[in-house]
C-alpha positions, 0 to 999 in steps of 0.5 A: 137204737139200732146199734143197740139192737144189732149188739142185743141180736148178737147177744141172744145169738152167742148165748143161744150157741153156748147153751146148746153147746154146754148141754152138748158136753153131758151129752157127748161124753163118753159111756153112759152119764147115769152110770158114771153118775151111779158108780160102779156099785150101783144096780141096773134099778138105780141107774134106770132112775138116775136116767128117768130123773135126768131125763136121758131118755127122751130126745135130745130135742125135748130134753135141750127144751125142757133144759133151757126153759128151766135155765130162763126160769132160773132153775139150772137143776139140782146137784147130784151130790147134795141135791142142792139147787146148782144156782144156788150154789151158784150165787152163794159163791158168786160175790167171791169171785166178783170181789177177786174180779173187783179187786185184781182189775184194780190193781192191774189198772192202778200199776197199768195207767201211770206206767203206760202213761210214763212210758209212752212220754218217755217211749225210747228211754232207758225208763220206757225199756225197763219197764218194758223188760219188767213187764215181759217178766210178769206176762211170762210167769203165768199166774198160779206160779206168781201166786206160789211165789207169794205164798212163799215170800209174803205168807210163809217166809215175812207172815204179813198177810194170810194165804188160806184163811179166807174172811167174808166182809160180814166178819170184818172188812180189813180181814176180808180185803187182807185174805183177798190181796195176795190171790189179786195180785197174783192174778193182777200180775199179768193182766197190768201188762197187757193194759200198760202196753196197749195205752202205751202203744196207743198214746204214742199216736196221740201224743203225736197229734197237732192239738197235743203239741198246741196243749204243750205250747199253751204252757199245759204242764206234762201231767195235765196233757196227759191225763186231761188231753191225751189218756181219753183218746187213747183209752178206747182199745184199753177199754175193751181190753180190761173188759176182755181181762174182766170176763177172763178172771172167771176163767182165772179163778179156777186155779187161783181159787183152788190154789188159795181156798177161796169159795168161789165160783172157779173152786166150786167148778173145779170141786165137782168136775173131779166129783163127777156131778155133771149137773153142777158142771153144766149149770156153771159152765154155761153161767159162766159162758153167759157172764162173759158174753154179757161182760163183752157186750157190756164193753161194747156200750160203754165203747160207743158211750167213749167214743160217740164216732162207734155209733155213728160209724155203725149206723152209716156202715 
Protein backbone atom coordinates (compact mmCIF):
# COMPACT_ATOMS: atom_id res chain seq x y z
CA UNK A 1 0.00 0.00 0.00
CA UNK A 2 2.71 2.47 0.73
CA UNK A 3 4.20 1.63 -2.63
CA UNK A 4 1.12 2.73 -4.03
CA UNK A 5 1.07 5.82 -2.06
CA UNK A 6 4.41 7.20 -2.77
CA UNK A 7 3.88 6.34 -6.72
CA UNK A 8 0.12 8.33 -6.28
CA UNK A 9 2.10 11.50 -4.38
CA UNK A 10 4.45 11.15 -7.28
CA UNK A 11 1.50 11.48 -9.78
CA UNK A 12 -0.28 14.50 -8.40
CA UNK A 13 2.99 16.21 -7.97
CA UNK A 14 4.00 15.52 -11.86
CA UNK A 15 0.42 16.38 -12.85
CA UNK A 16 0.69 19.65 -10.70
CA UNK A 17 3.99 20.87 -12.46
CA UNK A 18 2.53 20.26 -15.80
CA UNK A 19 -0.37 22.23 -15.46
CA UNK A 20 1.23 25.01 -14.28
CA UNK A 21 3.35 24.51 -17.03
CA UNK A 22 0.77 24.48 -19.73
CA UNK A 23 -1.04 27.38 -18.69
CA UNK A 24 2.61 28.97 -18.35
CA UNK A 25 2.71 28.75 -22.26
CA UNK A 26 -0.50 31.32 -23.36
CA UNK A 27 1.13 33.17 -20.95
CA UNK A 28 4.38 33.58 -21.95
CA UNK A 29 3.81 34.12 -25.36
CA UNK A 30 5.14 36.89 -27.02
CA UNK A 31 2.41 40.12 -27.64
CA UNK A 32 -0.68 40.37 -26.50
CA UNK A 33 -2.95 36.79 -26.49
CA UNK A 34 -6.15 38.69 -27.26
CA UNK A 35 -4.75 40.49 -30.11
CA UNK A 36 -3.48 37.36 -31.72
CA UNK A 37 -6.41 36.07 -30.99
CA UNK A 38 -8.63 39.03 -32.33
CA UNK A 39 -6.35 39.62 -35.44
CA UNK A 40 -5.05 42.37 -37.06
CA UNK A 41 -8.56 43.78 -38.21
CA UNK A 42 -10.10 43.57 -34.67
CA UNK A 43 -11.14 46.99 -32.64
CA UNK A 44 -9.89 47.95 -29.32
CA UNK A 45 -13.69 46.89 -28.08
CA UNK A 46 -13.29 43.38 -29.49
CA UNK A 47 -10.10 42.79 -28.17
CA UNK A 48 -10.98 44.34 -24.45
CA UNK A 49 -13.76 41.51 -24.63
CA UNK A 50 -11.72 38.78 -25.76
CA UNK A 51 -9.51 39.80 -22.38
CA UNK A 52 -12.36 39.94 -20.08
CA UNK A 53 -13.69 36.59 -21.71
CA UNK A 54 -10.24 34.72 -21.19
CA UNK A 55 -9.90 36.42 -18.06
CA UNK A 56 -6.40 38.01 -18.75
CA UNK A 57 -6.74 40.55 -16.90
CA UNK A 58 -6.95 39.03 -13.58
CA UNK A 59 -3.75 37.83 -11.64
CA UNK A 60 -2.07 35.02 -13.12
CA UNK A 61 -2.69 33.53 -9.54
CA UNK A 62 -6.61 33.75 -9.59
CA UNK A 63 -6.60 32.87 -13.16
CA UNK A 64 -4.35 29.22 -12.91
CA UNK A 65 -7.16 28.70 -10.08
CA UNK A 66 -10.33 29.71 -11.70
CA UNK A 67 -8.34 27.42 -14.89
CA UNK A 68 -7.50 24.43 -13.01
CA UNK A 69 -10.80 23.85 -10.93
CA UNK A 70 -12.56 23.80 -14.26
CA UNK A 71 -9.83 21.43 -15.76
CA UNK A 72 -10.91 18.90 -12.37
CA UNK A 73 -14.37 19.51 -13.18
CA UNK A 74 -13.84 18.31 -16.91
CA UNK A 75 -14.33 21.69 -18.26
CA UNK A 76 -11.12 22.83 -20.38
CA UNK A 77 -12.71 25.64 -21.93
CA UNK A 78 -14.17 26.47 -25.18
CA UNK A 79 -12.59 26.74 -28.44
CA UNK A 80 -12.06 30.27 -29.82
CA UNK A 81 -12.77 29.22 -33.24
CA UNK A 82 -16.04 27.13 -33.04
CA UNK A 83 -16.83 27.69 -29.27
CA UNK A 84 -16.99 24.07 -29.16
CA UNK A 85 -16.04 22.65 -25.71
CA UNK A 86 -12.08 21.68 -26.03
CA UNK A 87 -12.96 18.14 -24.05
CA UNK A 88 -15.34 17.55 -26.28
CA UNK A 89 -13.43 17.77 -29.02
CA UNK A 90 -11.19 16.01 -27.22
CA UNK A 91 -12.83 12.81 -26.55
CA UNK A 92 -14.61 12.96 -30.00
CA UNK A 93 -10.96 12.34 -31.36
CA UNK A 94 -9.65 10.44 -28.44
CA UNK A 95 -10.48 6.67 -29.90
CA UNK A 96 -8.46 7.34 -33.19
CA UNK A 97 -5.48 7.85 -31.52
CA UNK A 98 -6.04 4.88 -29.14
CA UNK A 99 -7.01 2.68 -32.10
CA UNK A 100 -3.66 3.95 -33.82
CA UNK A 101 -1.79 3.33 -30.16
CA UNK A 102 -3.57 -0.26 -29.93
CA UNK A 103 -2.83 -1.29 -33.25
CA UNK A 104 1.02 -0.08 -33.81
CA UNK A 105 2.24 -1.46 -30.11
CA UNK A 106 0.65 -4.43 -31.62
CA UNK A 107 2.75 -5.08 -34.31
CA UNK A 108 5.90 -3.78 -32.97
CA UNK A 109 5.44 -6.54 -30.01
CA UNK A 110 4.31 -8.97 -32.56
CA UNK A 111 7.76 -8.41 -34.73
CA UNK A 112 9.77 -7.58 -31.48
CA UNK A 113 9.35 -10.97 -29.24
CA UNK A 114 10.25 -13.89 -31.60
CA UNK A 115 12.92 -11.89 -33.27
CA UNK A 116 14.38 -10.97 -29.77
CA UNK A 117 13.72 -14.03 -28.68
CA UNK A 118 15.76 -15.66 -31.75
CA UNK A 119 18.39 -13.50 -31.43
CA UNK A 120 19.35 -13.42 -27.93
CA UNK A 121 19.29 -18.01 -28.76
CA UNK A 122 21.15 -17.39 -31.24
CA UNK A 123 23.09 -14.11 -30.13
CA UNK A 124 26.75 -13.95 -32.11
CA UNK A 125 24.86 -15.44 -35.48
CA UNK A 126 25.02 -14.64 -38.72
CA UNK A 127 20.88 -14.50 -37.89
CA UNK A 128 21.29 -12.53 -34.68
CA UNK A 129 23.78 -9.61 -36.82
CA UNK A 130 21.08 -9.50 -39.58
CA UNK A 131 18.82 -8.84 -37.57
CA UNK A 132 20.63 -6.49 -35.94
CA UNK A 133 21.67 -4.67 -38.88
CA UNK A 134 17.63 -4.79 -40.26
CA UNK A 135 16.71 -3.04 -37.11
CA UNK A 136 19.32 -0.28 -37.38
CA UNK A 137 17.77 0.30 -40.83
CA UNK A 138 14.22 0.95 -39.23
CA UNK A 139 15.35 2.93 -36.15
CA UNK A 140 17.32 5.19 -38.31
CA UNK A 141 14.42 6.04 -40.62
CA UNK A 142 12.20 8.20 -38.73
CA UNK A 143 8.46 7.43 -38.89
CA UNK A 144 6.90 10.19 -41.27
CA UNK A 145 9.68 9.06 -43.85
CA UNK A 146 8.39 5.32 -43.38
CA UNK A 147 4.84 6.25 -43.71
CA UNK A 148 5.66 7.97 -47.24
CA UNK A 149 7.36 5.32 -48.10
CA UNK A 150 4.43 3.17 -47.73
CA UNK A 151 1.97 5.59 -49.18
CA UNK A 152 4.33 5.25 -52.38
CA UNK A 153 4.66 1.54 -52.53
CA UNK A 154 1.42 -0.28 -50.80
CA UNK A 155 -1.19 2.79 -51.61
CA UNK A 156 -0.24 4.48 -54.75
CA UNK A 157 2.12 2.03 -56.56
CA UNK A 158 0.36 -1.94 -55.91
CA UNK A 159 -3.24 0.11 -54.52
CA UNK A 160 -3.58 -2.72 -51.80
CA UNK A 161 -4.68 -0.57 -48.92
CA UNK A 162 -5.82 3.04 -48.56
CA UNK A 163 -3.64 6.07 -47.42
CA UNK A 164 -6.47 9.02 -46.54
CA UNK A 165 -9.49 7.21 -46.53
CA UNK A 166 -9.98 6.86 -43.04
CA UNK A 167 -13.36 4.60 -41.83
CA UNK A 168 -14.84 4.69 -38.25
CA UNK A 169 -15.48 0.99 -36.80
CA UNK A 170 -19.17 1.83 -36.83
CA UNK A 171 -19.08 2.07 -40.72
CA UNK A 172 -17.46 -1.67 -40.91
CA UNK A 173 -14.65 -3.07 -38.94
CA UNK A 174 -12.39 -4.58 -41.89
CA UNK A 175 -12.51 -0.89 -43.71
CA UNK A 176 -11.64 0.44 -40.14
CA UNK A 177 -8.70 -1.65 -39.41
CA UNK A 178 -7.81 -1.42 -43.57
CA UNK A 179 -7.48 2.44 -43.20
CA UNK A 180 -5.48 1.98 -40.04
CA UNK A 181 -2.62 -0.25 -40.96
CA UNK A 182 -0.36 1.56 -42.94
CA UNK A 183 -0.26 4.80 -40.23
CA UNK A 184 0.73 1.73 -37.47
CA UNK A 185 2.97 0.32 -39.25
CA UNK A 186 4.62 3.42 -39.94
CA UNK A 187 4.78 4.19 -36.42
CA UNK A 188 5.30 0.29 -35.14
CA UNK A 189 8.29 0.56 -37.61
CA UNK A 190 10.57 2.01 -35.19
CA UNK A 191 9.11 1.28 -31.92
CA UNK A 192 9.57 -3.12 -32.63
CA UNK A 193 13.44 -2.29 -32.56
CA UNK A 194 13.85 -0.89 -29.45
CA UNK A 195 11.53 -3.72 -27.69
CA UNK A 196 13.78 -6.37 -29.76
CA UNK A 197 16.87 -5.07 -28.68
CA UNK A 198 16.13 -4.58 -25.12
CA UNK A 199 14.56 -8.42 -24.57
CA UNK A 200 17.39 -9.36 -26.70
CA UNK A 201 19.95 -7.83 -24.44
CA UNK A 202 18.07 -8.97 -21.14
CA UNK A 203 17.38 -12.45 -22.22
CA UNK A 204 21.39 -12.83 -22.86
CA UNK A 205 21.42 -13.01 -18.98
CA UNK A 206 18.74 -15.03 -18.49
CA UNK A 207 19.87 -17.60 -20.59
CA UNK A 208 22.87 -17.71 -18.65
CA UNK A 209 21.25 -18.50 -15.58
CA UNK A 210 21.96 -22.12 -13.79
CA UNK A 211 17.66 -22.96 -13.64
CA UNK A 212 18.01 -22.33 -17.85
CA UNK A 213 20.69 -24.76 -18.06
CA UNK A 214 18.50 -27.34 -15.65
CA UNK A 215 15.28 -26.66 -17.80
CA UNK A 216 17.81 -27.56 -21.07
CA UNK A 217 18.99 -30.82 -19.32
CA UNK A 218 15.56 -32.05 -18.15
CA UNK A 219 15.08 -32.30 -22.04
CA UNK A 220 12.64 -29.01 -22.15
CA UNK A 221 12.44 -28.25 -25.97
CA UNK A 222 14.25 -24.52 -26.94
CA UNK A 223 10.81 -23.00 -27.49
CA UNK A 224 9.43 -24.02 -24.19
CA UNK A 225 12.53 -22.69 -22.39
CA UNK A 226 12.20 -19.82 -23.90
CA UNK A 227 8.90 -18.76 -23.83
CA UNK A 228 7.60 -20.86 -20.51
CA UNK A 229 11.19 -20.10 -18.37
CA UNK A 230 13.19 -17.38 -19.78
CA UNK A 231 10.83 -14.39 -21.45
CA UNK A 232 9.28 -13.69 -17.75
CA UNK A 233 12.26 -12.86 -16.13
CA UNK A 234 13.70 -10.88 -19.01
CA UNK A 235 10.36 -9.11 -19.62
CA UNK A 236 10.57 -6.47 -16.91
CA UNK A 237 12.65 -3.46 -18.63
CA UNK A 238 10.38 -4.47 -22.02
CA UNK A 239 7.64 -3.43 -19.75
CA UNK A 240 8.45 -0.48 -19.09
CA UNK A 241 9.87 0.21 -22.31
CA UNK A 242 6.35 -0.56 -24.26
CA UNK A 243 4.85 1.77 -21.69
CA UNK A 244 7.33 4.56 -22.48
CA UNK A 245 6.46 3.86 -26.48
CA UNK A 246 2.64 3.39 -25.56
CA UNK A 247 2.55 7.54 -23.79
CA UNK A 248 4.99 8.35 -26.90
CA UNK A 249 2.66 7.58 -29.75
CA UNK A 250 0.63 10.81 -28.45
CA UNK A 251 3.61 12.55 -29.43
CA UNK A 252 3.74 10.46 -32.60
CA UNK A 253 0.46 10.85 -34.00
CA UNK A 254 1.04 14.50 -34.63
CA UNK A 255 2.85 14.06 -37.71
CA UNK A 256 1.31 10.46 -38.68
CA UNK A 257 -2.02 11.88 -38.36
CA UNK A 258 -1.61 14.80 -40.27
CA UNK A 259 0.35 12.72 -42.83
CA UNK A 260 -2.15 10.10 -43.20
CA UNK A 261 -5.75 12.38 -42.32
CA UNK A 262 -6.61 10.75 -39.40
CA UNK A 263 -9.04 12.47 -37.04
CA UNK A 264 -7.22 12.24 -34.18
CA UNK A 265 -6.01 13.64 -31.24
CA UNK A 266 -2.44 14.72 -32.80
CA UNK A 267 -4.31 16.34 -35.98
CA UNK A 268 -6.63 18.33 -33.84
CA UNK A 269 -3.56 19.75 -32.18
CA UNK A 270 -1.45 20.45 -35.06
CA UNK A 271 -5.11 21.92 -37.01
CA UNK A 272 -5.12 24.53 -34.26
CA UNK A 273 -1.65 25.57 -33.51
CA UNK A 274 -1.36 27.05 -37.13
CA UNK A 275 -5.18 28.24 -36.29
CA UNK A 276 -3.99 30.37 -33.54
CA UNK A 277 -6.68 28.90 -31.01
CA UNK A 278 -4.89 29.06 -27.85
CA UNK A 279 -7.63 27.39 -25.68
CA UNK A 280 -7.54 24.32 -27.71
CA UNK A 281 -3.99 24.15 -27.72
CA UNK A 282 -3.71 24.20 -24.09
CA UNK A 283 -6.71 21.92 -23.41
CA UNK A 284 -4.79 19.02 -25.42
CA UNK A 285 -1.70 19.90 -24.44
CA UNK A 286 -1.99 19.45 -20.81
CA UNK A 287 -4.34 16.20 -21.55
CA UNK A 288 -1.79 14.82 -23.21
CA UNK A 289 0.73 15.50 -20.76
CA UNK A 290 -1.81 14.12 -18.02
CA UNK A 291 -2.36 10.77 -20.27
CA UNK A 292 1.47 10.29 -20.26
CA UNK A 293 2.28 10.48 -16.88
CA UNK A 294 -1.01 8.36 -15.90
CA UNK A 295 0.57 5.74 -18.79
CA UNK A 296 3.89 5.58 -16.71
CA UNK A 297 2.56 5.52 -13.54
CA UNK A 298 0.23 2.62 -14.99
CA UNK A 299 3.53 0.78 -16.00
CA UNK A 300 5.03 1.13 -12.64
CA UNK A 301 1.92 -1.10 -11.09
CA UNK A 302 2.13 -3.63 -13.38
CA UNK A 303 6.13 -3.45 -12.98
CA UNK A 304 5.55 -4.23 -9.15
CA UNK A 305 2.47 -7.04 -10.43
CA UNK A 306 5.84 -8.72 -12.80
CA UNK A 307 8.07 -8.65 -10.23
CA UNK A 308 6.77 -8.94 -6.72
CA UNK A 309 10.85 -8.14 -5.55
CA UNK A 310 9.96 -4.06 -6.83
CA UNK A 311 7.49 -3.74 -3.82
CA UNK A 312 9.63 -5.25 -1.58
CA UNK A 313 12.59 -3.64 -2.49
CA UNK A 314 10.74 -0.30 -2.24
CA UNK A 315 9.37 -0.99 1.06
CA UNK A 316 13.01 -1.94 2.80
CA UNK A 317 14.70 0.86 0.65
Amino acid sequence: MNFVLRKLARLVGVVFAVSVLTFLMVSLLPGDVAYAIAGQDATLEEIEKIREDLGLNDPFIERYWNWIIGCLQGDFGFSIRTTEPVMDAILSRLPVTIELMIMSQVMAILLAIPLGLYSAYRAGSAADKSITTVGFVFVSVPNFVFGLILIYVISLKLGLLPATDYTRIQDGLWSNIRSMLLPSLAIASAEWVVLMRVLRSDMVGVLKEDYIAMARSKGMSPTYVLFRHALRPASFTLLTIIGLQVANVMSGALVIETLFALPGLGRLLVENIFARDFMMVQGCVLFIAVFYTVINFTVDMLYAVVDPRVRLERRHG
